[in-house]
Predicted model as a PDB file, atoms N, CA, C, CB and O in Angstrom, pLDDT in the B-factor column:
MODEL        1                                                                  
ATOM      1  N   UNK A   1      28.151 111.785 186.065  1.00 72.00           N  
ATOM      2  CA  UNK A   1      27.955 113.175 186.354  1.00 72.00           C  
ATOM      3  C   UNK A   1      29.081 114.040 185.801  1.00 72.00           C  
ATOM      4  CB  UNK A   1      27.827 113.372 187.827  1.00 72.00           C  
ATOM      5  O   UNK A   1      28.827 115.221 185.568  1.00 72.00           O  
ATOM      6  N   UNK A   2      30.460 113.499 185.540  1.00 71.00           N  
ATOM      7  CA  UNK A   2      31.373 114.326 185.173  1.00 71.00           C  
ATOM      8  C   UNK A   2      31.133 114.897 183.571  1.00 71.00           C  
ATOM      9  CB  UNK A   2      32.671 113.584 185.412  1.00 71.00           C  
ATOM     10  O   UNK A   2      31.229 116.026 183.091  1.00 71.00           O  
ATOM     11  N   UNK A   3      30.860 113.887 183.122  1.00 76.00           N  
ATOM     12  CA  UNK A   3      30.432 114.037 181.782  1.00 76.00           C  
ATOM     13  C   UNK A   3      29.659 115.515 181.361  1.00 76.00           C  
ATOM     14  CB  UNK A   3      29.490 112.824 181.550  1.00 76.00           C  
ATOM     15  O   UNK A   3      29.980 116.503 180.701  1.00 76.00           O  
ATOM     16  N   UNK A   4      28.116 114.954 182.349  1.00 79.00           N  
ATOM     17  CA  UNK A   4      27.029 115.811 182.455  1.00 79.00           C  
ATOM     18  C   UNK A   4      27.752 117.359 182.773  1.00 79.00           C  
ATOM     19  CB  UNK A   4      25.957 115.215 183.683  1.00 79.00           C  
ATOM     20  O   UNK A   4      27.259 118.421 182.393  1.00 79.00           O  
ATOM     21  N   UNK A   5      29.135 117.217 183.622  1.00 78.00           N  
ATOM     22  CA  UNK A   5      29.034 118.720 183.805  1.00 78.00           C  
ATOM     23  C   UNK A   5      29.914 119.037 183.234  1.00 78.00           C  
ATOM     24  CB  UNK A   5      29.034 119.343 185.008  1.00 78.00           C  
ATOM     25  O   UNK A   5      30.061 120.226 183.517  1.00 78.00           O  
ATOM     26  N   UNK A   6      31.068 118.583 182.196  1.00 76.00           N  
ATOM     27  CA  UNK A   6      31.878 119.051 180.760  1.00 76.00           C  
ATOM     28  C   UNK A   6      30.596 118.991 179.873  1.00 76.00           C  
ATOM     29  CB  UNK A   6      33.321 117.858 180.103  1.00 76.00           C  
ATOM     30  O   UNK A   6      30.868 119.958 179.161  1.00 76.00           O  
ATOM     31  N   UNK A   7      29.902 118.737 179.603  1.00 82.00           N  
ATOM     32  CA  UNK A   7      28.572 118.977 177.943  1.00 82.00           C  
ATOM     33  C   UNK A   7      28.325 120.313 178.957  1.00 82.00           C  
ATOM     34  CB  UNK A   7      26.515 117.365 177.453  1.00 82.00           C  
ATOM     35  O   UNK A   7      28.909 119.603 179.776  1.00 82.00           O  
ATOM     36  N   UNK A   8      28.121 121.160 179.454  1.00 84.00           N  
ATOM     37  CA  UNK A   8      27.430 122.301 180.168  1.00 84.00           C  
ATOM     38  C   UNK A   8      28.755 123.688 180.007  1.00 84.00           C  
ATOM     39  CB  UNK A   8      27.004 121.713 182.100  1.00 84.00           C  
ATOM     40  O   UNK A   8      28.575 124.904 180.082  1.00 84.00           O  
ATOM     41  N   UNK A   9      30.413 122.704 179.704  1.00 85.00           N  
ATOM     42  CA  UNK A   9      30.955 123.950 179.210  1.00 85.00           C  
ATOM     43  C   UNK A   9      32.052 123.693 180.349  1.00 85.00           C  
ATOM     44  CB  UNK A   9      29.917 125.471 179.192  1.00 85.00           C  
ATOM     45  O   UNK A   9      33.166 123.920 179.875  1.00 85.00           O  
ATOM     46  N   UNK A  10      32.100 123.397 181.351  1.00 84.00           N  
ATOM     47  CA  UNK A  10      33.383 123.230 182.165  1.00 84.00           C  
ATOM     48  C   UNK A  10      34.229 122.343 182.048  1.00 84.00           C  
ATOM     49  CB  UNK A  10      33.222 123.127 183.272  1.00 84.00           C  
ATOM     50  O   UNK A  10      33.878 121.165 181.979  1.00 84.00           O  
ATOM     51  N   UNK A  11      35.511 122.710 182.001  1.00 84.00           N  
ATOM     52  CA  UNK A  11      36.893 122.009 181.738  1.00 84.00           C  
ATOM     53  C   UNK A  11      36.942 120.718 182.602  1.00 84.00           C  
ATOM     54  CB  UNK A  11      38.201 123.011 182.141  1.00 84.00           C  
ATOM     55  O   UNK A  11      36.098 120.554 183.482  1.00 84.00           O  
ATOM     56  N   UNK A  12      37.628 120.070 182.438  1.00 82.00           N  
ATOM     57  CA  UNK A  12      37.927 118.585 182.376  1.00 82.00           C  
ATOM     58  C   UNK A  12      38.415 118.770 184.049  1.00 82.00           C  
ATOM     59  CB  UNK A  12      39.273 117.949 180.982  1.00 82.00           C  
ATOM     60  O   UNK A  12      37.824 118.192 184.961  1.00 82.00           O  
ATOM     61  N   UNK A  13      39.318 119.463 184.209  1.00 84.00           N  
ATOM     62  CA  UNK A  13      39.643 119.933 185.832  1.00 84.00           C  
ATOM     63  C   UNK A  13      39.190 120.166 186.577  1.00 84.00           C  
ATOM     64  CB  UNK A  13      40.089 120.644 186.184  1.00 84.00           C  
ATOM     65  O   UNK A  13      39.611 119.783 187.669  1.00 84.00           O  
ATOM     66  N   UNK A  14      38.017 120.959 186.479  1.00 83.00           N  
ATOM     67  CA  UNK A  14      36.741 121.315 187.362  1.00 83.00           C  
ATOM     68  C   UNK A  14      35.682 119.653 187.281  1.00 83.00           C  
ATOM     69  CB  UNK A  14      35.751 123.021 186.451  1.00 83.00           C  
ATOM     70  O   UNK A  14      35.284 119.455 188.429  1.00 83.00           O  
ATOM     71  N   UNK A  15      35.316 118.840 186.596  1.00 84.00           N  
ATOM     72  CA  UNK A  15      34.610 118.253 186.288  1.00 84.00           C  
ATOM     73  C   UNK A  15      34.845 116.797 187.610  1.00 84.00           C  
ATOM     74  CB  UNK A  15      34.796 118.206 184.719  1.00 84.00           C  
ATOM     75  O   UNK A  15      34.013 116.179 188.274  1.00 84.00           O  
ATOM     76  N   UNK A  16      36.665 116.683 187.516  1.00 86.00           N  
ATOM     77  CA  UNK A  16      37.134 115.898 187.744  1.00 86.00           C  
ATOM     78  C   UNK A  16      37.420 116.148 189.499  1.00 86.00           C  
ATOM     79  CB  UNK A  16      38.081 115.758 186.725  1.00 86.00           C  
ATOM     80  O   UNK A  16      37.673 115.242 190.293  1.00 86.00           O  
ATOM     81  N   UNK A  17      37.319 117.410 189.784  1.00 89.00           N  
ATOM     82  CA  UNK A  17      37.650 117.787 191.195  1.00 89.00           C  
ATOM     83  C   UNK A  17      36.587 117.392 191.954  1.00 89.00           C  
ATOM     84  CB  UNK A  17      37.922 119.234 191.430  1.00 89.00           C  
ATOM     85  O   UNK A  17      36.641 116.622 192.913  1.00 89.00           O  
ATOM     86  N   UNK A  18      35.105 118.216 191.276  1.00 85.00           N  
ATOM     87  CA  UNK A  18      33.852 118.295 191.221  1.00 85.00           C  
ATOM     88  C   UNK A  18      33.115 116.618 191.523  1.00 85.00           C  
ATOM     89  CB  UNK A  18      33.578 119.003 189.768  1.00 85.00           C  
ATOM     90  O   UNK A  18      32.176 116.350 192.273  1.00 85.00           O  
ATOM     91  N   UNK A  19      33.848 115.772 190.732  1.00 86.00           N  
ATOM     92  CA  UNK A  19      33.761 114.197 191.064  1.00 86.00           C  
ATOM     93  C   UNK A  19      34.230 113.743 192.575  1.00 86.00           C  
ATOM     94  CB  UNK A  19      34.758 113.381 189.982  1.00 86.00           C  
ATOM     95  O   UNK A  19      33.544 113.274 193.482  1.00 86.00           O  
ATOM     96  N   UNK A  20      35.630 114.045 192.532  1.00 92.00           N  
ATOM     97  CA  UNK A  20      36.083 114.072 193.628  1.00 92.00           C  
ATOM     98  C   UNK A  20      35.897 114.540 194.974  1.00 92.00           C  
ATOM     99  CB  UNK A  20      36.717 114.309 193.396  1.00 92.00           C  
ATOM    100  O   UNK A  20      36.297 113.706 195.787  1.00 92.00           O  
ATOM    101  N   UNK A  21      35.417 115.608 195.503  1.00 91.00           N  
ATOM    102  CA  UNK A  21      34.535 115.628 196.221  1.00 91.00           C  
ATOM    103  C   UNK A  21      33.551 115.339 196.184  1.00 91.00           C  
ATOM    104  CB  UNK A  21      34.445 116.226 196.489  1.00 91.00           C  
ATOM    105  O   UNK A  21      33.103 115.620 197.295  1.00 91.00           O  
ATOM    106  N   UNK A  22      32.753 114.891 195.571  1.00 87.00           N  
ATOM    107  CA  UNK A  22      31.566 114.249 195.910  1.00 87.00           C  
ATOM    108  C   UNK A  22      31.727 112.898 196.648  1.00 87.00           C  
ATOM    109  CB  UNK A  22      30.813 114.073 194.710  1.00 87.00           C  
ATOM    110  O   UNK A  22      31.034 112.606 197.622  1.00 87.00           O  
ATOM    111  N   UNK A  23      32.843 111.952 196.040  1.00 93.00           N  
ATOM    112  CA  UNK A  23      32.776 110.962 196.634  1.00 93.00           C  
ATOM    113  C   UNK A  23      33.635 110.950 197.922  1.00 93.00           C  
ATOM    114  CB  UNK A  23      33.014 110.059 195.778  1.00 93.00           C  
ATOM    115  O   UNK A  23      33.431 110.057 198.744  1.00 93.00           O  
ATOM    116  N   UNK A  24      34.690 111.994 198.174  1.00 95.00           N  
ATOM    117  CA  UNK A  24      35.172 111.787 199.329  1.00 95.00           C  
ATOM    118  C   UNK A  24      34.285 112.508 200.432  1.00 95.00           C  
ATOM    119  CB  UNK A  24      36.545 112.186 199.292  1.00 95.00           C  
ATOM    120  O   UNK A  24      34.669 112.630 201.595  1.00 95.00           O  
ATOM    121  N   UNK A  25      33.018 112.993 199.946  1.00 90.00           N  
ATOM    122  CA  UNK A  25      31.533 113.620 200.892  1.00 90.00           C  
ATOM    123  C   UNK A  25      30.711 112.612 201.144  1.00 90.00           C  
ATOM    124  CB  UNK A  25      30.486 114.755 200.121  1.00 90.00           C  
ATOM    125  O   UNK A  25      29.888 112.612 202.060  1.00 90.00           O  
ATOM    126  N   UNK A  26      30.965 111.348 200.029  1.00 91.00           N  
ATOM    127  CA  UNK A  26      30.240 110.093 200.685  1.00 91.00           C  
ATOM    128  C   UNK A  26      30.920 109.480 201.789  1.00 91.00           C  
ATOM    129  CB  UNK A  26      30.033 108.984 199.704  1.00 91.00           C  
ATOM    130  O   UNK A  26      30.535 109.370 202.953  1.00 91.00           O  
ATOM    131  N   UNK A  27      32.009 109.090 201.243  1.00 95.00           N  
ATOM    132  CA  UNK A  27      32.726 108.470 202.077  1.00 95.00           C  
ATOM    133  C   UNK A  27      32.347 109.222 204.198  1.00 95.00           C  
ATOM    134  CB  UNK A  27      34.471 108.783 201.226  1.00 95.00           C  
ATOM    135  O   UNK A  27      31.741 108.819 205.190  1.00 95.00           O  
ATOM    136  N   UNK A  28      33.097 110.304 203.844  1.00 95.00           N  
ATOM    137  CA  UNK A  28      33.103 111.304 205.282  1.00 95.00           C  
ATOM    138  C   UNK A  28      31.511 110.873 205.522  1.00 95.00           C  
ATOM    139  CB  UNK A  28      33.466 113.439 205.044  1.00 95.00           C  
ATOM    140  O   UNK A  28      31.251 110.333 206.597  1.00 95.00           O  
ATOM    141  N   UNK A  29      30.564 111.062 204.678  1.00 91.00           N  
ATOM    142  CA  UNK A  29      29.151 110.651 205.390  1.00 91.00           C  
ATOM    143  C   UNK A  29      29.146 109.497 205.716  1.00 91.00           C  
ATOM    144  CB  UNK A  29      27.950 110.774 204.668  1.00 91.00           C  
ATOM    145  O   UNK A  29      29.072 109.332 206.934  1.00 91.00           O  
ATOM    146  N   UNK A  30      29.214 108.295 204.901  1.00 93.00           N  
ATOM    147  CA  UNK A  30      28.936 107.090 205.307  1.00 93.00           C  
ATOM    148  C   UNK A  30      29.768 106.888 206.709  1.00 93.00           C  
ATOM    149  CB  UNK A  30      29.264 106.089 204.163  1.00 93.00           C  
ATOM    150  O   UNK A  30      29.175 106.112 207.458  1.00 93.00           O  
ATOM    151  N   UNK A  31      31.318 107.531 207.385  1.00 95.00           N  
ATOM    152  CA  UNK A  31      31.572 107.259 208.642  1.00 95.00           C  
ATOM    153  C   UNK A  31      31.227 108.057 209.740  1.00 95.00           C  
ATOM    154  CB  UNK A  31      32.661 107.087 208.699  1.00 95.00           C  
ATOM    155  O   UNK A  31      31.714 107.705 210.814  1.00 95.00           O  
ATOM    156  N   UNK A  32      30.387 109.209 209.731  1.00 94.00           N  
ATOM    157  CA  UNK A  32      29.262 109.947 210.392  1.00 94.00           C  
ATOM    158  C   UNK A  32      28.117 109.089 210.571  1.00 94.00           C  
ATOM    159  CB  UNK A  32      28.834 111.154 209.615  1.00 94.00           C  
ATOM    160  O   UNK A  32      27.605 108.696 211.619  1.00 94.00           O  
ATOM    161  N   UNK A  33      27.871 108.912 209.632  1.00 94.00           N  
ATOM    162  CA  UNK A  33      25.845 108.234 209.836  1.00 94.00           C  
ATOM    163  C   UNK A  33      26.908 106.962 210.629  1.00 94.00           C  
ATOM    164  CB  UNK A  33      24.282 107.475 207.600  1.00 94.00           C  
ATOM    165  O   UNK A  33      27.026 107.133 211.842  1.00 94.00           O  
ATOM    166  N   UNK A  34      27.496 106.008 210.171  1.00 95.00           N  
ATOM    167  CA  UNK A  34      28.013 104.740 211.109  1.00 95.00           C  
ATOM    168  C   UNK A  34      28.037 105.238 212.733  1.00 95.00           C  
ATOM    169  CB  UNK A  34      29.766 104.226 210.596  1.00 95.00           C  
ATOM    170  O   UNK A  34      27.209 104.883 213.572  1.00 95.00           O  
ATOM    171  N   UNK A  35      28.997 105.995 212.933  1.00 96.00           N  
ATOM    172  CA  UNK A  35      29.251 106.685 213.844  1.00 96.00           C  
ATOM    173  C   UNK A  35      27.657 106.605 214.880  1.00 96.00           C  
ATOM    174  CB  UNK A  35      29.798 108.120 213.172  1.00 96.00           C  
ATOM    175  O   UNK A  35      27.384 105.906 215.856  1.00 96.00           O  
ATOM    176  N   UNK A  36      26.620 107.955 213.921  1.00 96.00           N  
ATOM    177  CA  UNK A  36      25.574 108.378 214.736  1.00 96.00           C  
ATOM    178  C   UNK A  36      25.143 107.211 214.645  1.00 96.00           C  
ATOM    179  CB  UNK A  36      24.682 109.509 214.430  1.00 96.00           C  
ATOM    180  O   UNK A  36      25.323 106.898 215.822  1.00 96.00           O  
ATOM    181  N   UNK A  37      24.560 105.989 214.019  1.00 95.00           N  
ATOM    182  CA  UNK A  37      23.527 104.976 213.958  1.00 95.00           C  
ATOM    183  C   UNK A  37      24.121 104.465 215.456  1.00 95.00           C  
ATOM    184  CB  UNK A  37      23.520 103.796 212.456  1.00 95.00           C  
ATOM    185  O   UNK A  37      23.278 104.086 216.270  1.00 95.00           O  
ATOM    186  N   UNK A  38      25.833 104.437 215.923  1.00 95.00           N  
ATOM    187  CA  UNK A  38      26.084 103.635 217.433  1.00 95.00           C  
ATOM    188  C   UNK A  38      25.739 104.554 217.822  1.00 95.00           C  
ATOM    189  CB  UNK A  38      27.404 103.043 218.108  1.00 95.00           C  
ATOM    190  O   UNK A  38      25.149 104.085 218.795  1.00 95.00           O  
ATOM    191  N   UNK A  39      25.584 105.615 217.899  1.00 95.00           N  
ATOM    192  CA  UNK A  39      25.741 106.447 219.343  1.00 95.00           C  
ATOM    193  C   UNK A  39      23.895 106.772 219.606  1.00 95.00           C  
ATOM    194  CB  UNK A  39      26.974 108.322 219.095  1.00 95.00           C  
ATOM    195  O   UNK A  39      23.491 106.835 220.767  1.00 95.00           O  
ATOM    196  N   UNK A  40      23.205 106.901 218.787  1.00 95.00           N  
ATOM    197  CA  UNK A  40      21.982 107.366 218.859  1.00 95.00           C  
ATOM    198  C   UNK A  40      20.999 106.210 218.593  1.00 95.00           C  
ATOM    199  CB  UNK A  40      21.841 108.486 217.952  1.00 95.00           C  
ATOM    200  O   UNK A  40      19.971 106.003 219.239  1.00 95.00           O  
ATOM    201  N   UNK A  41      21.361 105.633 217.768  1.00 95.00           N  
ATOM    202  CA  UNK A  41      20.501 104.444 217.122  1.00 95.00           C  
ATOM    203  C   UNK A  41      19.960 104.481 215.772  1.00 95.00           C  
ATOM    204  CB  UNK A  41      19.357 104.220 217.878  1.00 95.00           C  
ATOM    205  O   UNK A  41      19.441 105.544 215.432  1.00 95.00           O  
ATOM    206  N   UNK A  42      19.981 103.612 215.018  1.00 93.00           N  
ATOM    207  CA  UNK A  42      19.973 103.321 213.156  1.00 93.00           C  
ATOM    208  C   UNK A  42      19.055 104.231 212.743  1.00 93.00           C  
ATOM    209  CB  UNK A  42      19.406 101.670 212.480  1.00 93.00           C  
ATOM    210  O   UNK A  42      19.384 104.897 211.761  1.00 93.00           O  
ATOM    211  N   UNK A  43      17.360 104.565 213.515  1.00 94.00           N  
ATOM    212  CA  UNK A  43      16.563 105.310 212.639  1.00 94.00           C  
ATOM    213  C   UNK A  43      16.699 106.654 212.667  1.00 94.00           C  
ATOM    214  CB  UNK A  43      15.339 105.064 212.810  1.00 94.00           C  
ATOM    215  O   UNK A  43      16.565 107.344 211.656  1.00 94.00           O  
ATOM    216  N   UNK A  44      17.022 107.201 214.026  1.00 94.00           N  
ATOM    217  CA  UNK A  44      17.012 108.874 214.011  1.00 94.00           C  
ATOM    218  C   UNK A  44      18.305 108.892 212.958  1.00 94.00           C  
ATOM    219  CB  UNK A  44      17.333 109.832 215.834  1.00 94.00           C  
ATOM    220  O   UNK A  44      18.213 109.637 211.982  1.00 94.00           O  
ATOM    221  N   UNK A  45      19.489 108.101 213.129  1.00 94.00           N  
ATOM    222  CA  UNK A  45      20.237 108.454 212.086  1.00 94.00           C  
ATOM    223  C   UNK A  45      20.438 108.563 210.832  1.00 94.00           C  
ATOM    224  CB  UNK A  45      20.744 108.171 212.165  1.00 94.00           C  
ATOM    225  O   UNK A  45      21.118 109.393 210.228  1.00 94.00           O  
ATOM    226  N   UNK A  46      19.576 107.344 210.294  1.00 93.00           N  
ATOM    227  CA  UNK A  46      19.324 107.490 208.777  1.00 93.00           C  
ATOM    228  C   UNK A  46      18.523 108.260 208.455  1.00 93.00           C  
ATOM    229  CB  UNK A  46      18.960 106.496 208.134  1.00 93.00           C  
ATOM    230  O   UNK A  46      18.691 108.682 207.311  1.00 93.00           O  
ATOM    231  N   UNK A  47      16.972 108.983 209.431  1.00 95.00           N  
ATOM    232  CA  UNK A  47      16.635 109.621 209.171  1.00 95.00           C  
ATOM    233  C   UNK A  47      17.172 110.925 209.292  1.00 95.00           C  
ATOM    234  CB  UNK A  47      15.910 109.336 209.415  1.00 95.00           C  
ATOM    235  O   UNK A  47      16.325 111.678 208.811  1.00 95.00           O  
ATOM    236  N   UNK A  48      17.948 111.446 209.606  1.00 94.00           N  
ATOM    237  CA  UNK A  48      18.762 112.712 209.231  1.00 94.00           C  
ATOM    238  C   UNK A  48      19.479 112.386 208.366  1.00 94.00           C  
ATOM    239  CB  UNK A  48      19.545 113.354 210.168  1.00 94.00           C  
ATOM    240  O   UNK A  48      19.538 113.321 207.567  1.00 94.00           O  
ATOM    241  N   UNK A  49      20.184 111.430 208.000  1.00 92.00           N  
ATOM    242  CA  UNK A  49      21.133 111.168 206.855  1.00 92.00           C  
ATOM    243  C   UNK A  49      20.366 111.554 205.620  1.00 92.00           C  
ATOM    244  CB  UNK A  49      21.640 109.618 206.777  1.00 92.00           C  
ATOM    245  O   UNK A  49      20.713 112.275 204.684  1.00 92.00           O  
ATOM    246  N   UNK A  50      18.681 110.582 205.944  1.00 93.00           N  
ATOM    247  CA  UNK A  50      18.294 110.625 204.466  1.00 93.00           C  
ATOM    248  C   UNK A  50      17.640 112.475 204.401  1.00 93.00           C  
ATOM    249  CB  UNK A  50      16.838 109.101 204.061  1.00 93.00           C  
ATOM    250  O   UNK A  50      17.431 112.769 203.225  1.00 93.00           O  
ATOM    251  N   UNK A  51      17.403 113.333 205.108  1.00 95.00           N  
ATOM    252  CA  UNK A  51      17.075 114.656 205.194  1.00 95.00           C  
ATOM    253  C   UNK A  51      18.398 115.267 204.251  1.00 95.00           C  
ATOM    254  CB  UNK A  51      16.931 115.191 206.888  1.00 95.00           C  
ATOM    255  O   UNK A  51      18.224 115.665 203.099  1.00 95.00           O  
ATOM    256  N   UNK A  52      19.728 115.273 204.928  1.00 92.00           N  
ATOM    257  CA  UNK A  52      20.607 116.096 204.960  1.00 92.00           C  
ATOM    258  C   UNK A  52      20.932 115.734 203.056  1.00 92.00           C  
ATOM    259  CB  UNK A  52      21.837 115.778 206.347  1.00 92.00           C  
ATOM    260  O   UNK A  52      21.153 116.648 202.261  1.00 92.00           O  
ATOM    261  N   UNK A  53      20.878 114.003 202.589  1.00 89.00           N  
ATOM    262  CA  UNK A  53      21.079 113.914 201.289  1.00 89.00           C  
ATOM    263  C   UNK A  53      19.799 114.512 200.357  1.00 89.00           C  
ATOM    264  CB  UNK A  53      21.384 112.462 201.052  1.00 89.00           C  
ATOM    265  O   UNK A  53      19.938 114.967 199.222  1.00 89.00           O  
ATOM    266  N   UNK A  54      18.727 114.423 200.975  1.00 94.00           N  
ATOM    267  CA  UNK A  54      17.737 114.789 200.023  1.00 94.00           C  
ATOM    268  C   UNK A  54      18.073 116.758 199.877  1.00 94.00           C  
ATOM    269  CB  UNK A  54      15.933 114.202 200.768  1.00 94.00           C  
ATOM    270  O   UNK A  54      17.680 117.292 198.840  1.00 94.00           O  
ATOM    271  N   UNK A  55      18.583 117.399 200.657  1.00 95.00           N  
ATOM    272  CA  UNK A  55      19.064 118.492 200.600  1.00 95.00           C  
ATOM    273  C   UNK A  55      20.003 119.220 200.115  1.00 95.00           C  
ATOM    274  CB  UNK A  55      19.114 118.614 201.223  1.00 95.00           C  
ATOM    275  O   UNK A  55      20.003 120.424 199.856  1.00 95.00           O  
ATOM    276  N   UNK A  56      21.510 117.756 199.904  1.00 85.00           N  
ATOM    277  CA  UNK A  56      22.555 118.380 198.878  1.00 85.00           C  
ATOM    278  C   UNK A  56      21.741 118.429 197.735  1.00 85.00           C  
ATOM    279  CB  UNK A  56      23.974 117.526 198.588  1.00 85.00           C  
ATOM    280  O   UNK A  56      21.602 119.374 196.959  1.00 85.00           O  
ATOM    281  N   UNK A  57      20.975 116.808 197.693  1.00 87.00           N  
ATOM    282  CA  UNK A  57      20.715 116.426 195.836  1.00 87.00           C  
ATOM    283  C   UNK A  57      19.919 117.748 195.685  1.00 87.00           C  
ATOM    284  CB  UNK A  57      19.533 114.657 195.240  1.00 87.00           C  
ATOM    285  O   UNK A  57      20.394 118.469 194.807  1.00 87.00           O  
ATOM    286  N   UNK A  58      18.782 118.272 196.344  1.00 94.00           N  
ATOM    287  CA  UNK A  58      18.016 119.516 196.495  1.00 94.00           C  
ATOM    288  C   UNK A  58      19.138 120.858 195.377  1.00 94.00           C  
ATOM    289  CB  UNK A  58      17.904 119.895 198.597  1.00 94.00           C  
ATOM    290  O   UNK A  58      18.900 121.372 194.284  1.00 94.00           O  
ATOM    291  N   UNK A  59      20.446 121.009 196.424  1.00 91.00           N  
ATOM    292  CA  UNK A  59      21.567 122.371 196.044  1.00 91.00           C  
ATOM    293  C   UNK A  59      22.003 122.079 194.739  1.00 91.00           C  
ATOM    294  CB  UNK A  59      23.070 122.545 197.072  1.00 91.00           C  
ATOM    295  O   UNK A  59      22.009 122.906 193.828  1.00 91.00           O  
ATOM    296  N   UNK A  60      22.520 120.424 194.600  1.00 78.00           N  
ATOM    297  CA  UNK A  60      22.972 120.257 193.827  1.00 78.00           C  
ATOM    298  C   UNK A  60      22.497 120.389 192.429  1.00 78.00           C  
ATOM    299  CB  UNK A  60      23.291 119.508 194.154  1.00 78.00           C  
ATOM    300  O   UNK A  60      23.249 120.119 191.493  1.00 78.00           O  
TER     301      UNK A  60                                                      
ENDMDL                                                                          
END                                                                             
């Protein structure tokens, strides 16, 4: 994806930040959904997990 978004015209800095949060937004998710799957139980949680991702990829 970094690639994809330097060919579109943005600097190497933005591209690379832009990477970077994304994966430290997985991370923070993957110990939320863990989190909710104990406290609530595996399906309501993945099923909001999989809502809330189909909604960044949606913005994104």
């Amino acid at each position: 994806m970094p690639s994809l978004i330097e060919q579109t015209g943005y600097d190497l800095g933005s591209t690379l930040t832009f990477a970077l949060a994304l994966n430290l937004g997985a991370v923070a998710g993957s110990v939320v959904t863990a989190w909710a799957g104990d406290r609530f139980g595996a399906a309501p949680s993945s099923t909001v997990a999989a809502l809330i991702a189909g909604i960044a990829l949606a913005v994104i």
